[in-house]
C-alpha positions in Angstrom: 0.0 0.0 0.0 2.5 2.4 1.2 4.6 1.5 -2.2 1.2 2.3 -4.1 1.1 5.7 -2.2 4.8 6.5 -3.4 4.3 5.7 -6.9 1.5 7.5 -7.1 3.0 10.6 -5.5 6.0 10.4 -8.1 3.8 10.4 -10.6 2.3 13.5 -9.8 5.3 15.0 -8.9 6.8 14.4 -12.3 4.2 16.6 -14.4 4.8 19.0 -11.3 8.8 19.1 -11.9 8.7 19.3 -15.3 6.3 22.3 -15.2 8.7 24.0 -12.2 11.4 23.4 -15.2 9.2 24.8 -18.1 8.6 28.1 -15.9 12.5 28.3 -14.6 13.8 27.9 -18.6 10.8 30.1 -19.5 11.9 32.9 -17.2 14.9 33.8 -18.8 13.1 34.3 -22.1 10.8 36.4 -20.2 13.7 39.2 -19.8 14.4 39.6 -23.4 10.8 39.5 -24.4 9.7 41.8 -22.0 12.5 44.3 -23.9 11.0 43.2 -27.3 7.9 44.2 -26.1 8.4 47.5 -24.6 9.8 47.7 -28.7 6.8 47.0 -29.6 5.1 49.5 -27.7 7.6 52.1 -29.2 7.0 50.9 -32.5 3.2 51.1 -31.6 3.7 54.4 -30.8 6.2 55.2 -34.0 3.2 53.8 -36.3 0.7 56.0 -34.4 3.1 58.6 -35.0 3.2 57.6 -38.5 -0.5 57.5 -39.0 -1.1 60.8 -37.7 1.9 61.8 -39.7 -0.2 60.6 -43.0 -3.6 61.8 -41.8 -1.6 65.1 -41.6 -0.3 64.6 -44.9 -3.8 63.7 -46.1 -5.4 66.8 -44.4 -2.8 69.2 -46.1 -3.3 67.6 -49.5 -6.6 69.3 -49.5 -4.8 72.2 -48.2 -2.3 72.8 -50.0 -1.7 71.8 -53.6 -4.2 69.5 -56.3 -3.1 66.9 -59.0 -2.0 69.5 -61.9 0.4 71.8 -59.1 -2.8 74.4 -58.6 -5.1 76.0 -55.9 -7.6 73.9 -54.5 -11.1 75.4 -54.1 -13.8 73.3 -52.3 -17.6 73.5 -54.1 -20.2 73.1 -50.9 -19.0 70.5 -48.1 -16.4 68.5 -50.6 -19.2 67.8 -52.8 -16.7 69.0 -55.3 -13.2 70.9 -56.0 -11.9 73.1 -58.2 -8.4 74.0 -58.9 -6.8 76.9 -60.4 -4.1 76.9 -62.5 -2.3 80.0 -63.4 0.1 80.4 -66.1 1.4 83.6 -65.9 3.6 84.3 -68.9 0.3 84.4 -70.9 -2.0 84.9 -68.8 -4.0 81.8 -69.0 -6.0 80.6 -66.5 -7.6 76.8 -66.2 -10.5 75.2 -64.0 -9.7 71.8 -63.4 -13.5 69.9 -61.4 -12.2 67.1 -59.3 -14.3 65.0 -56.9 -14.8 65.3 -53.6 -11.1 64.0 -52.5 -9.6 66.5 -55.0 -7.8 63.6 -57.0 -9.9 62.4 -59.7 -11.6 64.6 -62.2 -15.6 65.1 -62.2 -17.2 66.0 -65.6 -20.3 69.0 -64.9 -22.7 70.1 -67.2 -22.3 73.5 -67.6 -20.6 75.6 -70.7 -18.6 78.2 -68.7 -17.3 79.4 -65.3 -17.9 83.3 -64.7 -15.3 84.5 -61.7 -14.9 88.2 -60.5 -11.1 88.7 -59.9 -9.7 91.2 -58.0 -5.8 91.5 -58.8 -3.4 92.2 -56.0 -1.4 95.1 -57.6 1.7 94.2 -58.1 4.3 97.2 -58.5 5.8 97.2 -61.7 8.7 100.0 -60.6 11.1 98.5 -58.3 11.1 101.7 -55.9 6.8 101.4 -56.0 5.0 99.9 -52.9 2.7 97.7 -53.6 0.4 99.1 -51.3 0.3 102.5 -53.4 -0.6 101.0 -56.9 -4.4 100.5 -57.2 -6.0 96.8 -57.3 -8.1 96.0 -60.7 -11.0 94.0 -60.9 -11.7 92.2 -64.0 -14.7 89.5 -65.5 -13.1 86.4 -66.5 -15.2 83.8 -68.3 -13.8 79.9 -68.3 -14.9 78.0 -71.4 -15.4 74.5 -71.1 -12.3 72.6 -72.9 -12.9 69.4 -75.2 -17.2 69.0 -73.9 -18.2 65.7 -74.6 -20.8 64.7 -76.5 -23.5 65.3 -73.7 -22.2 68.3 -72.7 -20.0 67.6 -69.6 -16.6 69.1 -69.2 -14.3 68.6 -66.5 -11.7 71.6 -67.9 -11.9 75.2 -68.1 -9.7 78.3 -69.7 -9.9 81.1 -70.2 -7.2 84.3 -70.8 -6.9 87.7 -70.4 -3.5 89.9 -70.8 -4.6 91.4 -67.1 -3.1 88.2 -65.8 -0.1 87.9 -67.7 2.7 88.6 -64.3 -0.1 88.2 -62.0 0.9 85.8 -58.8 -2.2 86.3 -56.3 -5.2 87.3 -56.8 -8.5 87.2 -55.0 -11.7 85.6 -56.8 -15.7 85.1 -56.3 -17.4 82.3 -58.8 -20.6 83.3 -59.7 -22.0 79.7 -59.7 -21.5 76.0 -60.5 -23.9 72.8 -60.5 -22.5 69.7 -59.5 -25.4 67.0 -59.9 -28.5 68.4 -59.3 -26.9 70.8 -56.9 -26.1 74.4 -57.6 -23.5 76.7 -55.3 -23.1 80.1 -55.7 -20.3 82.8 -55.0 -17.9 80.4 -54.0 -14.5 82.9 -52.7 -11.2 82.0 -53.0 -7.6 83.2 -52.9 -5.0 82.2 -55.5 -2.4 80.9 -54.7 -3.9 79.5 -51.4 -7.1 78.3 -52.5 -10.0 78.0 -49.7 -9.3 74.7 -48.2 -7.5 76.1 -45.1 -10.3 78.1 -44.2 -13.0 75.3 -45.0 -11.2 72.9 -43.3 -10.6 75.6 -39.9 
């Protein structure tokens, strides 16, 4: 009986020895792991750091610069953007209607864009401050470029030798429909666009 008793108890004891063993060679690996993890929490962190970097990056897309290099202009609550594209040495200036992410273009039905501009003056002596030459307002009327067959357009031009030198001016659209939707005087700034100000 007592030889039953002793067996028995070694045989419990076994799967108890070898567990004390499995914890004692597990707890040096513990040390090493416990480093990799707090790496991993810095990593975590890095990635968080990383997300919110591209989020940022993201959120200053809209605010900053569109597809073709131009000032982005948002129609209603993103339903639409536009950007502006000045070219300077002639004085040509293009609509570009991109979606609501500003990255893929959005055809509209409509024939033209009519904007109010109100050039910064920009001194054209040296010795002149700008603040002393007079600003000039002038009617600019976008044409659609290459409609399709239906009507739509997703580019716009349109010139005037007013522009030609011109690197900021201030701007009102007198309206655009997007869908079904229609959104007048829409204000901007060129170069900056109104996407800083919609987005604050």
């Amino acid at each position: 009986m007592l030889k039953r008793c002793l067996q028995s108890v070694a045989h419990l004891s076994l799967p108890l020895v070898a567990g004390g063993l499995l914890c004692l060679t597990g707890c040096p690996q513990e040390t090493p792991q416990g480093g990799m993890s707090g790496k991993a929490v810095q990593s975590g962190k890095t990635a968080h750091s990383a997300d919110e970097h591209d989020h940022g990056h993201h959120h200053h897309h809209h605010a900053e610069k569109g597809p073709h290099g131009g000032a982005l202009v948002a129609i209603g609550e993103e339903a639409a953007h536009l950007e502006f594209v000045l070219d300077a040495e002639t004085g040509k200036l293009t609509a570009y209607v991109l979606d609501g992410e500003a990255e893929k273009a959005l055809p509209i039905k409509q024939a033209t864009l009519q904007l109010a501009l109100t050039l910064e003056a920009h001194a054209g002596a040296k010795d002149e401050k700008k603040e002393d030459l007079p600003e000039s307002t002038l009617a600019l009327t976008l044409s659609a470029v290459s409609p399709a067959a239906d009507g739509t357009a997703t580019e716009f031009a349109g010139q005037d030798d007013k522009l030609k030198g011109a690197d900021e001016f201030e701007a009102a659209l007198n309206s655009i429909t997007v869908g079904d939707k229609q959104f007048k005087a829409v204000s901007f700034k060129y170069p900056e666009g109104n996407e800083h100000d919609h987005h604050h």
